[in-house]
PATIPA-272947 format. One record per residue: residue number from 1; x, y, z of N, C-alpha, C, CB in turn. Coordinates in pm, whole numbers, plus 50000, padded with zeros to 5 digits. Glycine has a CB too. Example, Ala and Ser with C-alpha at 12.3 -4.5 7.8 and 13.67 -1.06 7.14 Angstrom:
BEGIN
{1,{51319,49431,50780},{51230,49550,50780},{51320,49670,50780},{51131,49553,50905}}
{2,{51285,49775,50708},{51367,49894,50714},{51290,50003,50787},{51408,49940,50572}}
//
This chain:
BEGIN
{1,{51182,48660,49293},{51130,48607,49417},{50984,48569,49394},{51145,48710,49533}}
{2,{50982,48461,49408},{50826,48424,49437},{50721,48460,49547},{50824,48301,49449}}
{3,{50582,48470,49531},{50498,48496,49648},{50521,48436,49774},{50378,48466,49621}}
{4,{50502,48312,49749},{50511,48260,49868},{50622,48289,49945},{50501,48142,49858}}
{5,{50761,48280,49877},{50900,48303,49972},{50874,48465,50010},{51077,48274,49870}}
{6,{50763,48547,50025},{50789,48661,50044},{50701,48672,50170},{50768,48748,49928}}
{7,{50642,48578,50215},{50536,48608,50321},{50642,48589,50459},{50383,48485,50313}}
{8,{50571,48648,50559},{50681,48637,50635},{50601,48528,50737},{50746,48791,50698}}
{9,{50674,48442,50831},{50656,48385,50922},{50560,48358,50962},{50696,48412,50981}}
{10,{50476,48440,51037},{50367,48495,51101},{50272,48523,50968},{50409,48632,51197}}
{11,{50268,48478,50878},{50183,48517,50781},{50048,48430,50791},{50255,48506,50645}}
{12,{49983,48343,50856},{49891,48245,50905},{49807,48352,50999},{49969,48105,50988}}
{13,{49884,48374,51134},{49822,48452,51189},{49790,48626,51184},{49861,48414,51271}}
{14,{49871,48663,51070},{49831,48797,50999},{49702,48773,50932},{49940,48849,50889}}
{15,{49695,48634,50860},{49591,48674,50804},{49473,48602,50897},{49598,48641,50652}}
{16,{49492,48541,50995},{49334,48523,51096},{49258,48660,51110},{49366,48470,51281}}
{17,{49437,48728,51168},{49374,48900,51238},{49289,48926,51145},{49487,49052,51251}}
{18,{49319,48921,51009},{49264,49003,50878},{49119,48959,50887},{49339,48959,50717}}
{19,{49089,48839,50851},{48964,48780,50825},{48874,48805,50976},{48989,48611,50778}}
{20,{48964,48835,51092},{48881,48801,51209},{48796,49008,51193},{49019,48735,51401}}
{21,{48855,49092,51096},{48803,49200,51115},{48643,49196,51016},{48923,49310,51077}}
{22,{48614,49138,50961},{48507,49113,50913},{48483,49185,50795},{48422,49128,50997}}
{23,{48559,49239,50709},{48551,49357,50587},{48524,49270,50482},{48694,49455,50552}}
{24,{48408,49336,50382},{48341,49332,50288},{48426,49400,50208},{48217,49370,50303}}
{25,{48543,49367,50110},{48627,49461,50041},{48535,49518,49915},{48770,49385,49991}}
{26,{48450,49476,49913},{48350,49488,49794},{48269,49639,49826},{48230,49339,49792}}
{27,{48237,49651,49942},{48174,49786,50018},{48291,49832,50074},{48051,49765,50140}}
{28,{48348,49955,50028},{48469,50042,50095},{48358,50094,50235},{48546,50206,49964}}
{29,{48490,50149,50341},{48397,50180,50453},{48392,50326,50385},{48456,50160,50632}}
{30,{48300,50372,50507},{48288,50540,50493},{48336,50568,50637},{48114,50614,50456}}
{31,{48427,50690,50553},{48513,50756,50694},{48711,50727,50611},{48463,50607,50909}}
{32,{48701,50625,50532},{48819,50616,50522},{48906,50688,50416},{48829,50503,50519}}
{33,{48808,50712,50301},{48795,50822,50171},{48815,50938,50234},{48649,50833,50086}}
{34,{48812,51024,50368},{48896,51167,50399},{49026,51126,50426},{48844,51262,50530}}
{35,{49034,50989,50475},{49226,50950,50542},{49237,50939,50420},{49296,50794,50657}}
{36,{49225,50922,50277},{49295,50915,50155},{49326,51021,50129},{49241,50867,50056}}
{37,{49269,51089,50108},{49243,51195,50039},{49340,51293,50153},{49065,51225,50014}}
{38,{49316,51350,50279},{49427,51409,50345},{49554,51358,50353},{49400,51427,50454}}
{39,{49574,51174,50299},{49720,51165,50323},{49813,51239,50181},{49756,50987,50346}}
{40,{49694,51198,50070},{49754,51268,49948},{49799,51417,49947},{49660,51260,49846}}
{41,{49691,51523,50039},{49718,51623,50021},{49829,51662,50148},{49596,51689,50001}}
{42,{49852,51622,50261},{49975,51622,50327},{50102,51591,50261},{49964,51541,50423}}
{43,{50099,51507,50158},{50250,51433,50094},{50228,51500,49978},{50272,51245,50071}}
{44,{50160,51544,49908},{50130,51650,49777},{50187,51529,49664},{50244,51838,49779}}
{45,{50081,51436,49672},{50093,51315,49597},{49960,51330,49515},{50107,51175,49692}}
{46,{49994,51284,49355},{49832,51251,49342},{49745,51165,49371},{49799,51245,49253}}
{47,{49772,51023,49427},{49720,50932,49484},{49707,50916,49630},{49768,50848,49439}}
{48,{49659,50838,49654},{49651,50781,49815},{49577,50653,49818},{49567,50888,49924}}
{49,{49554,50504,49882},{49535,50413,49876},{49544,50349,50020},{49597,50381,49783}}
{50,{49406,50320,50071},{49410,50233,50213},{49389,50087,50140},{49265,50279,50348}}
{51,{49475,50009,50163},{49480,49835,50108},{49507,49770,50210},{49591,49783,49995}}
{52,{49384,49660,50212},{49425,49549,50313},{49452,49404,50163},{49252,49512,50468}}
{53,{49575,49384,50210},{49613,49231,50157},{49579,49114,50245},{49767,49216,50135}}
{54,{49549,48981,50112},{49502,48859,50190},{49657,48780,50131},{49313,48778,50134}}
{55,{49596,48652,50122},{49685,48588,50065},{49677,48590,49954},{49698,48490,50095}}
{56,{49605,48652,49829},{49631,48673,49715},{49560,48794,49626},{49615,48559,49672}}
{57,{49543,48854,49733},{49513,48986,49631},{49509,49108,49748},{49336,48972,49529}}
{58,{49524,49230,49669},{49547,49385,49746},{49396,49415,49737},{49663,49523,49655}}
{59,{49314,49459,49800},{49196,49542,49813},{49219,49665,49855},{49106,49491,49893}}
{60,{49198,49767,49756},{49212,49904,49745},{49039,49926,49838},{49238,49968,49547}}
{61,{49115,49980,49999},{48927,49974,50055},{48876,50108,50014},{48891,49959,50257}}
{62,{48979,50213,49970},{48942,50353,49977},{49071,50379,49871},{48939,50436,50148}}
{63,{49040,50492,49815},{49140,50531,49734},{49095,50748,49679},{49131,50383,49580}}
{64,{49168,50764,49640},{49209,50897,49627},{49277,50911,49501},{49293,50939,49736}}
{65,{49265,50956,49399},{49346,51010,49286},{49328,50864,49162},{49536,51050,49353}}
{66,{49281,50807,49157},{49255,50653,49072},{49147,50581,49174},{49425,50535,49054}}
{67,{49109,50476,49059},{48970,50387,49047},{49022,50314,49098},{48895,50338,48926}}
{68,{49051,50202,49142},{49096,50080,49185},{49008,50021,49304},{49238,50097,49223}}
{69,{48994,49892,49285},{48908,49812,49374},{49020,49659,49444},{48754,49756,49258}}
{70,{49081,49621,49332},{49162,49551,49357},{49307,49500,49275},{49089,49478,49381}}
{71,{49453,49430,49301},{49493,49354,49251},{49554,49246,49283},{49528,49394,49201}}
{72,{49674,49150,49180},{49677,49072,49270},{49801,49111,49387},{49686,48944,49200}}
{73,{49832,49040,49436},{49922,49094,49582},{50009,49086,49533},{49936,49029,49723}}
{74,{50068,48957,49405},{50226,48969,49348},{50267,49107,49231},{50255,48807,49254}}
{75,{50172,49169,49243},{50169,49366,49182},{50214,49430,49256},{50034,49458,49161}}
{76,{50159,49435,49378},{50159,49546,49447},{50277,49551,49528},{50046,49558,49518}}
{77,{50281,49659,49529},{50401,49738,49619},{50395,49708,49785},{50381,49919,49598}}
{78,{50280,49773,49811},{50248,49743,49960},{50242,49559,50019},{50083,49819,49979}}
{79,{50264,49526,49918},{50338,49359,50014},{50397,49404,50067},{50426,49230,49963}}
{80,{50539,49487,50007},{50649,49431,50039},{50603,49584,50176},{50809,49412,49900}}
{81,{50577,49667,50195},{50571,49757,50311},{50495,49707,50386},{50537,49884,50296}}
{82,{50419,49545,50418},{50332,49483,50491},{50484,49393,50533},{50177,49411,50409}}
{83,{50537,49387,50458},{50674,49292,50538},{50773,49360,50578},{50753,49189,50453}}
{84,{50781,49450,50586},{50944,49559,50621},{50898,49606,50725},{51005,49703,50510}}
{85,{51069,49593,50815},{51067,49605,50950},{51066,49755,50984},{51181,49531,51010}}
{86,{51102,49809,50900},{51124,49988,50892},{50984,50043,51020},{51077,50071,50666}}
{87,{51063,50128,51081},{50927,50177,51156},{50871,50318,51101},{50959,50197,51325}}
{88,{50938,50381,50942},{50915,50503,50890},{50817,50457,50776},{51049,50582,50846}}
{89,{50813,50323,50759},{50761,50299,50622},{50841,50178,50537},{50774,50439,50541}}
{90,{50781,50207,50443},{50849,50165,50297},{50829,50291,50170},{50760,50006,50239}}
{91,{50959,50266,50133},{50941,50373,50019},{51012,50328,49956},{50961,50513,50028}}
{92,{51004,50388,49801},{51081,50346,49679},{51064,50483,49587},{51013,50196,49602}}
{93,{51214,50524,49561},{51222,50627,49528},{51141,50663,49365},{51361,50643,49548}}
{94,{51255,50574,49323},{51175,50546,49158},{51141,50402,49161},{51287,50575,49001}}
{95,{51039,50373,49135},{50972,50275,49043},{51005,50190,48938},{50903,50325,48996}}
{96,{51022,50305,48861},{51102,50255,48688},{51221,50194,48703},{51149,50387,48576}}
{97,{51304,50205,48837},{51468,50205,48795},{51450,50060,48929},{51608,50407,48837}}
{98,{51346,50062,48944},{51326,49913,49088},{51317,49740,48972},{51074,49944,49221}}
{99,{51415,49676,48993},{51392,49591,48876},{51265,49536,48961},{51527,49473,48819}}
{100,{51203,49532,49096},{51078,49454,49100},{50921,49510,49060},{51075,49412,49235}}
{101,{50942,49664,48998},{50821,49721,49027},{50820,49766,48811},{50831,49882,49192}}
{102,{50962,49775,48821},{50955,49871,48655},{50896,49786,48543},{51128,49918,48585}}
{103,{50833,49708,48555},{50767,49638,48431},{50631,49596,48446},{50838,49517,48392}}
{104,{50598,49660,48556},{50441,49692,48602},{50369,49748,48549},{50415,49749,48694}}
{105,{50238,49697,48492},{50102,49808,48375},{50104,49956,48496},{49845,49698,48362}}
{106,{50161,49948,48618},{50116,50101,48673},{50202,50186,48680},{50066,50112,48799}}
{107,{50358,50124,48625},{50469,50209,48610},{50493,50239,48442},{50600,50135,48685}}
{108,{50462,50117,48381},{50451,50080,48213},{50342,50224,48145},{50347,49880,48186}}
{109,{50251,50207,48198},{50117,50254,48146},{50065,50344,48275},{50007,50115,48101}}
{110,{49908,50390,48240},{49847,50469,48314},{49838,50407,48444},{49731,50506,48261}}
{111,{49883,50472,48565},{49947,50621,48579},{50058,50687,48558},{49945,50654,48670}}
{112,{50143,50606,48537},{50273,50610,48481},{50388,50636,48650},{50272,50765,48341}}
{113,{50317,50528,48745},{50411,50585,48916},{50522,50559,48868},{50395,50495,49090}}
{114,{50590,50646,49000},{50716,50640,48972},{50767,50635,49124},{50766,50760,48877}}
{115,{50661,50723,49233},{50661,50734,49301},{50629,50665,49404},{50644,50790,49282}}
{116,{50667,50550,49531},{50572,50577,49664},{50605,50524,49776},{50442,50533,49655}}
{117,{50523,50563,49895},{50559,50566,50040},{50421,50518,50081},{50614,50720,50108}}
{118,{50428,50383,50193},{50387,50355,50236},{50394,50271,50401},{50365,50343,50150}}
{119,{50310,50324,50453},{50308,50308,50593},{50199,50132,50661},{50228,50482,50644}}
{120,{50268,50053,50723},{50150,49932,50749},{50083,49977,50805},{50165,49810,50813}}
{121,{49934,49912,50812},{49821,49933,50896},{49840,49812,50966},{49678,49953,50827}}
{122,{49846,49805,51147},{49883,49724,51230},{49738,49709,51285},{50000,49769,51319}}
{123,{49713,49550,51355},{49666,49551,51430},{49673,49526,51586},{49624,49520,51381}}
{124,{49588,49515,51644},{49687,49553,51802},{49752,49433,51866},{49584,49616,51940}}
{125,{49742,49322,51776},{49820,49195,51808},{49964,49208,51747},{49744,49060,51747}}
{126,{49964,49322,51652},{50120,49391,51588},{50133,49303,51469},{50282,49375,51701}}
{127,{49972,49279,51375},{50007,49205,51252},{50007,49339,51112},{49872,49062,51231}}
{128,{50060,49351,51053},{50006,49438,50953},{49923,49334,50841},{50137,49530,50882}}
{129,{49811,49437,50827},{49735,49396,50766},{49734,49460,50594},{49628,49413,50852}}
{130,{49731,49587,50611},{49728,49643,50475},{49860,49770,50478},{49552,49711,50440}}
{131,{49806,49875,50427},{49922,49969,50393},{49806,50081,50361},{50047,49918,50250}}
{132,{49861,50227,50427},{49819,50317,50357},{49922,50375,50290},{49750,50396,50421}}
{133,{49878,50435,50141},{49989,50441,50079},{49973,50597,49970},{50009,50284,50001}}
{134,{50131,50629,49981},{50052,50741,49878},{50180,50722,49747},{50034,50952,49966}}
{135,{50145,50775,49664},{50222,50741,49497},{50229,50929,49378},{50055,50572,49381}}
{136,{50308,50853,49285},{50239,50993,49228},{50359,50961,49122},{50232,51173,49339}}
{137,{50342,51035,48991},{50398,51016,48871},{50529,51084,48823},{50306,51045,48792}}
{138,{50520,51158,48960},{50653,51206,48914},{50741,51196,49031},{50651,51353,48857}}
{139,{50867,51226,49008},{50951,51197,49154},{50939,51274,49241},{51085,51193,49154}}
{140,{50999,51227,49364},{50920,51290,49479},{51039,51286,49600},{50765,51192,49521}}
{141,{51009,51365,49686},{51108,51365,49829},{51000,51413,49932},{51262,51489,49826}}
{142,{50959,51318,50039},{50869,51364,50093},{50958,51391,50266},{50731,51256,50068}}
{143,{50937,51473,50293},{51002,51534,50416},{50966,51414,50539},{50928,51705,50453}}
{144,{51039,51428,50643},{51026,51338,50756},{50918,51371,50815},{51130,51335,50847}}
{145,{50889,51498,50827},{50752,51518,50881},{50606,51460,50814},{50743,51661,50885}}
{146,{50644,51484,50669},{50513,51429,50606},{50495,51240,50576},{50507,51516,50449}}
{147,{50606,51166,50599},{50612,51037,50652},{50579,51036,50816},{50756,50980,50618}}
{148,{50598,51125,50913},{50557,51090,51026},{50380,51116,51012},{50644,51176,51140}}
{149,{50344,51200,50972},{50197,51208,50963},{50174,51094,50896},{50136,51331,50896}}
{150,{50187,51024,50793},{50156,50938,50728},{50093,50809,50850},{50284,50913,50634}}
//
């Protein structure tokens, strides 16, 4: 599947909302590095990741457990949980065994995911903008409760 056939409909005015919030992805905010960091330790993940996507790249605004600043959007996972109708999320059990994710430098190589669940970040016009997301290297079953906190 290509990028483009993956955007959904409304993908014009997802991304006005986006740009109309004014974020400097270059300066992470402060305040958003404890929501990482508590979603990791609620889901007992080693990662956690607040990402807002544009039309061509993921901006990691805050992160927890890895460095990351950015990639491009046809990498990342959280597209596709910025397009799914699910109201629990998106998740993917394994990674490795996903023919869209298993030949990824982040499933390939360091960190070696295998793991992750991610929730959209909406805005109040009901666009998702990014994903908070949590991951982790080894397999995982995260309880309904710790996706509802999510």
């Amino acid at each position: 599947m290509n990028q483009i056939s993956s955007f959904r409909d409304n993908e014009l005015d997802r991304l006005l909302a986006l740009s109309n919030l004014g974020i400097d992805y270059y300066q992470p905010k402060q305040g958003l590095d404890f929501l990482t960091e508590l979603a990791a330790k609620i889901c007992g993940t080693e990662i956690s990741l607040v990402n807002l996507i544009d039309s061509f790249t993921q901006w990691s605004v805050s992160s927890y457990g890895i460095d990351i600043s950015q990639m491009p959007r046809e990498d990342s996972v959280c597209q596709y949980t910025i397009n799914s109708d699910s109201d629990v999320g998106y998740e993917v059990e394994d990674l490795t065994l996903d023919e869209r994710f298993k030949n990824k430098f982040y499933v390939k190589g360091s960190p070696n995911l295998r793991y992750y669940m991610g929730v959209p970040l909406t805005s109040p016009e009901g666009h998702n903008l990014g994903a908070l997301c949590v991951m982790d290297s080894q397999l995982m079953h995260l309880s309904d409760d710790s996706k509802e906190l999510l």
